[in-house]
N, C-alpha and C positions, 0 to 999 in steps of 0.2 A: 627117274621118269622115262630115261630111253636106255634102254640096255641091248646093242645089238652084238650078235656075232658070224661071224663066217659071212654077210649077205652079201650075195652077187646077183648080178641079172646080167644076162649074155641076150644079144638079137640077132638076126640075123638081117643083114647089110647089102646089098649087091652081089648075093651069094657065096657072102661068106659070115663067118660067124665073131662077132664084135663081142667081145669081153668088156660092157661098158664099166661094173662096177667087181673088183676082183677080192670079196672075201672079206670087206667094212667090218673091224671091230671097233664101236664105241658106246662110251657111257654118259649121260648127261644127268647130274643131281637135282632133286625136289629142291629150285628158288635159282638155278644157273640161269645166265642170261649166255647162249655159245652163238661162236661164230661160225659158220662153217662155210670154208672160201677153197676155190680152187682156179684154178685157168682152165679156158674156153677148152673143151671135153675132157675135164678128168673127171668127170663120173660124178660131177654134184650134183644136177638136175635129177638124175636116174635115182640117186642115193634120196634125196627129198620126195621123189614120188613113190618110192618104197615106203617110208617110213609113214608117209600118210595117208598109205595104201592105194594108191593108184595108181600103182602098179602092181607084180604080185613078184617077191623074188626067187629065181633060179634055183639059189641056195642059201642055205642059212637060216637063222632066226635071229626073231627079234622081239623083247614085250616094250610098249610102249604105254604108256599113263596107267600101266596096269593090268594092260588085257594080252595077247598074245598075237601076233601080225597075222599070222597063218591062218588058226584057227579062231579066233573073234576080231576079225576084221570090221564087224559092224560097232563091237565092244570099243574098241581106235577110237573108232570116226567120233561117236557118239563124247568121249573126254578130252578131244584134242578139239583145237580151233585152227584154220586154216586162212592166210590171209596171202590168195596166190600173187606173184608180180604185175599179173595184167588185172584185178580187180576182177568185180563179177557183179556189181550194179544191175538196175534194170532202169534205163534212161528215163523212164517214164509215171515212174514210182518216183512220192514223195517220200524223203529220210525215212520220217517215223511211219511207213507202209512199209518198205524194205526191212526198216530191222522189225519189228511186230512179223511180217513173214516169216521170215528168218527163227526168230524165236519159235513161230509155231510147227517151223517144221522140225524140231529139237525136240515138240512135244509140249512148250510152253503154251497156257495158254494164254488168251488175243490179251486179257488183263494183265499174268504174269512176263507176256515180251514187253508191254507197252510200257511198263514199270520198269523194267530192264532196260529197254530201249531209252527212256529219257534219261535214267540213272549216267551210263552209259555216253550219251549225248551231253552230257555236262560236263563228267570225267575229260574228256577228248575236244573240251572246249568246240563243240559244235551245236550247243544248245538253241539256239535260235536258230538252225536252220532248219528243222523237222519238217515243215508245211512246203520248201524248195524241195524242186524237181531237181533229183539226183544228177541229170543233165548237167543240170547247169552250175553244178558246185567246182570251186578252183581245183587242180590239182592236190595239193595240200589237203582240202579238204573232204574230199574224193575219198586220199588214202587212209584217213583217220575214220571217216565212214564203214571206210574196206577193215578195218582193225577193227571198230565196233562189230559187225557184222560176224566177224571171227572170235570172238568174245562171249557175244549174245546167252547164251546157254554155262558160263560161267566154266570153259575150260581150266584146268591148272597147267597146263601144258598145248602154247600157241607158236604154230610157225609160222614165219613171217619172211615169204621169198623173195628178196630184193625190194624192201618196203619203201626205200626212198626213192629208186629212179625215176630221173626226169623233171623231181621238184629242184624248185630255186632253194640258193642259200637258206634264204629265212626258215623256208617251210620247211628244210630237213631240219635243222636247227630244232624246229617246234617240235619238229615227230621225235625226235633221240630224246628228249626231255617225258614225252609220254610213255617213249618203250622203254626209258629206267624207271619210270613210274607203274609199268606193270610189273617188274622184279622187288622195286624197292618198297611200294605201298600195298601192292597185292598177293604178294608170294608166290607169283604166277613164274613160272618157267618158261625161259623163252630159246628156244631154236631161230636162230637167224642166218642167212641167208646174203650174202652181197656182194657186189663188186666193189666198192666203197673202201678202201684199206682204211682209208682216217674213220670212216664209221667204223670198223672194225675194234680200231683202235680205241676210240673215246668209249664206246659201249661194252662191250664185250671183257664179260670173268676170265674164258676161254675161248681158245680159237682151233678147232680142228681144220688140217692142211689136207685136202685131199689132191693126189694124183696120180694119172695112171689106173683109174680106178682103185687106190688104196689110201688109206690113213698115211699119209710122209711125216706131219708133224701135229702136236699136240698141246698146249698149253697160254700161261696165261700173256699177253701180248708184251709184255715188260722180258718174260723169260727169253720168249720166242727171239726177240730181236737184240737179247744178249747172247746168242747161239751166233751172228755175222761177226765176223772179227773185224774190230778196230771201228773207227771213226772215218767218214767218207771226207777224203779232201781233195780239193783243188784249187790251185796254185797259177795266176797267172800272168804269163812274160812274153817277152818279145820274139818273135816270131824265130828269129835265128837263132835262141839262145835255147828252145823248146830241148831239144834233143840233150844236149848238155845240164840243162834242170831238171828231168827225169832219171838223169844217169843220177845226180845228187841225192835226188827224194830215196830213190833205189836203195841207199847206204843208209837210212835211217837204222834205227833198228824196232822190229817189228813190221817196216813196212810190207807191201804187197799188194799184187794186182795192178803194179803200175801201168799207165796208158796214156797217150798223148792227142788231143783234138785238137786241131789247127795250135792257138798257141795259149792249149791249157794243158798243165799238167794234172792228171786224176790219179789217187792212191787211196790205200788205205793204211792205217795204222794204230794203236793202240793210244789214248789217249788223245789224239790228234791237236788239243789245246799244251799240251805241255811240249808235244814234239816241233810246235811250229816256230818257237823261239832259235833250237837248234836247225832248222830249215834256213831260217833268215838270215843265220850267223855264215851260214855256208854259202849261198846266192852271194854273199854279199861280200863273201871273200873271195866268188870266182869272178868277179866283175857283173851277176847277172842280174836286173833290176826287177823285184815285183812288181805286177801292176793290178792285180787284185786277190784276193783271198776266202776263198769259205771252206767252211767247218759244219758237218750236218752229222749228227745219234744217225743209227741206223734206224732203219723204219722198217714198218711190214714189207714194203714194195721191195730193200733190201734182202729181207725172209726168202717171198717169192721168188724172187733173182736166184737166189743161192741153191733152194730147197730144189727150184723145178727149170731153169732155167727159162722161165716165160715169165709176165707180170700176167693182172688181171685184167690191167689194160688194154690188153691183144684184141679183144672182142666182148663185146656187150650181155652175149649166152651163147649157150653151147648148141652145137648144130644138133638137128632131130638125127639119129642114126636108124632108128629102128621104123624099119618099111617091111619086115615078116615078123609080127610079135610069134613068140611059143606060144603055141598049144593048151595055154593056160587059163583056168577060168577065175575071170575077175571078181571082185568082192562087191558085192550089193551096197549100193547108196543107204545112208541111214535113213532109216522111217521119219 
């Protein structure tokens, strides 16, 4: 469904010239649901406005649901669904007016969106609210609107840019149950977008790493995060004995990355449940007392760590860089 290669787009910055995205090679199959995560400016935002043409890239190519970036750009727009972070409502439109709009500007007609539109409004558990002013829908519901809305015209191929932020527990909970329900029950391809590691995680076939503007890492979230060596632990004792339980952990074998915070010791290690019985036998033979313990699998945020030296935690999105776009002309909105 996405097959890109070589795309970059460079701006120009406070006169100088910013390399946002540097030569993107990726591929995403008919029925993936991918992740595509980076930290605050590696080039995600630019790489997502590329692919759904709004923007136009530097260098490179790309076909997307089948048409070519370049040259049918309108071909895109028309098979992809887009569902941006900030939503695109109209406060004052009722549900089922918005998506019937929506359909008719695809081409649908007022019969064929409104039939869509409720189909749709059921699917996403928002069936009763059609006749509510969009205004005044929760959050939660807002964003399953915003997912209908990007839908409407029957894409096979939907992106979805940071679809949960700012919902409560519950209501992502609900949304991840619907955007496996576009992979699992509709064969729909989904491109995904977040800062969200554990969404990453629960959802996601694949997770493309980008930074620096480039592809750093690729694959499915279980692989990715048997790439960090060992199991995270920490270990901890009394304040004078810190220094001397760190030299101890040091001698495991496999360990590494040892560190001390006030009076915890942090490592990593290989199996970290089988090494902490030999941990305890040695504390316990230097005279020095435990006073608590845990054991954590590596996670994505571990990935991130490793991969790029930031989390995604750093920041919420990436700063706007580009204040002289190129000289380029942009692609016409679909009819």
């Amino acid at each position: 469904m996405i097959n890109a290669r070589g795309l970059a787009r460079t701006f120009r910055a406070r006169g100088r010239t910013v390399e946002a995205v540097r030569g993107v090679d990726l591929d995403v199959a008919k029925g993936e649901l991918v992740g595509f995560l980076g930290p605050n400016g590696a080039g995600k935002t630019t790489t997502l406005r590329m692919l759904t043409t709004l923007l136009v890239p530097t260098a490179g190519e790309a076909t997307v649901a089948g048409c070519d970036l370049r040259t049918d750009p309108t071909g895109v727009r028309r098979r992809i669904g887009y569902v941006a972070q900030g939503g695109g409502t109209t406060p004052e439109l009722k549900v089922i007016e918005e998506l019937v709009l929506q359909g008719q500007f695809y081409g649908l007609s007022k019969a064929d969106a409104m039939r869509r539109g409720k189909e749709l409004m059921s699917r996403l558990d928002i069936a009763d609210l059609d006749d509510r002013l969009t205004k005044t829908l929760s959050g939660g519901q807002k964003r399953r609107l915003d997912i209908a809305l990007g839908l409407v015209h029957d894409p096979r191929l939907v992106f979805l840019d940071e679809p949960s932020t700012g919902l409560d527990p519950q209501s992502r909970a609900n949304l991840w149950d619907h955007i496996r329900s576009l992979r699992d029950d509709h064969d729909t391809t989904v491109f995904l977008t977040t800062h969200y590691l554990d969404e990453a995680d629960a959802l996601c076939d694949r997770i493309l790493v980008i930074d620096h503007g480039k592809i750093v890492a690729e694959g499915p979230p279980s692989q990715l995060k048997a790439q960090v060596s060992g199991d995270g632990v920490e270990v901890g004792v009394p304040a004078e004995h810190v220094a001397a339980a760190a030299e101890i952990a040091g001698t495991l074998p496999g360990a590494q990355e040892v560190s001390t915070v006030d009076s915890t010791v942090r490592f990593r290690v290989p199996r970290g449940d089988t090494a902490m019985p030999e941990l305890l036998r040695a504390l316990d033979s230097a005279g020095i007392p435990m006073t608590s313990m845990q054991i954590h699998r590596p996670t994505l945020d571990d990935v991130f760590l490793t991969l790029t030296g930031r989390t995604l935690r750093d920041a919420e999105q990436e700063p706007p860089v580009e204040t002289e776009p190129t000289k380029e002309k942009e692609p016409a909105d679909v009819a």
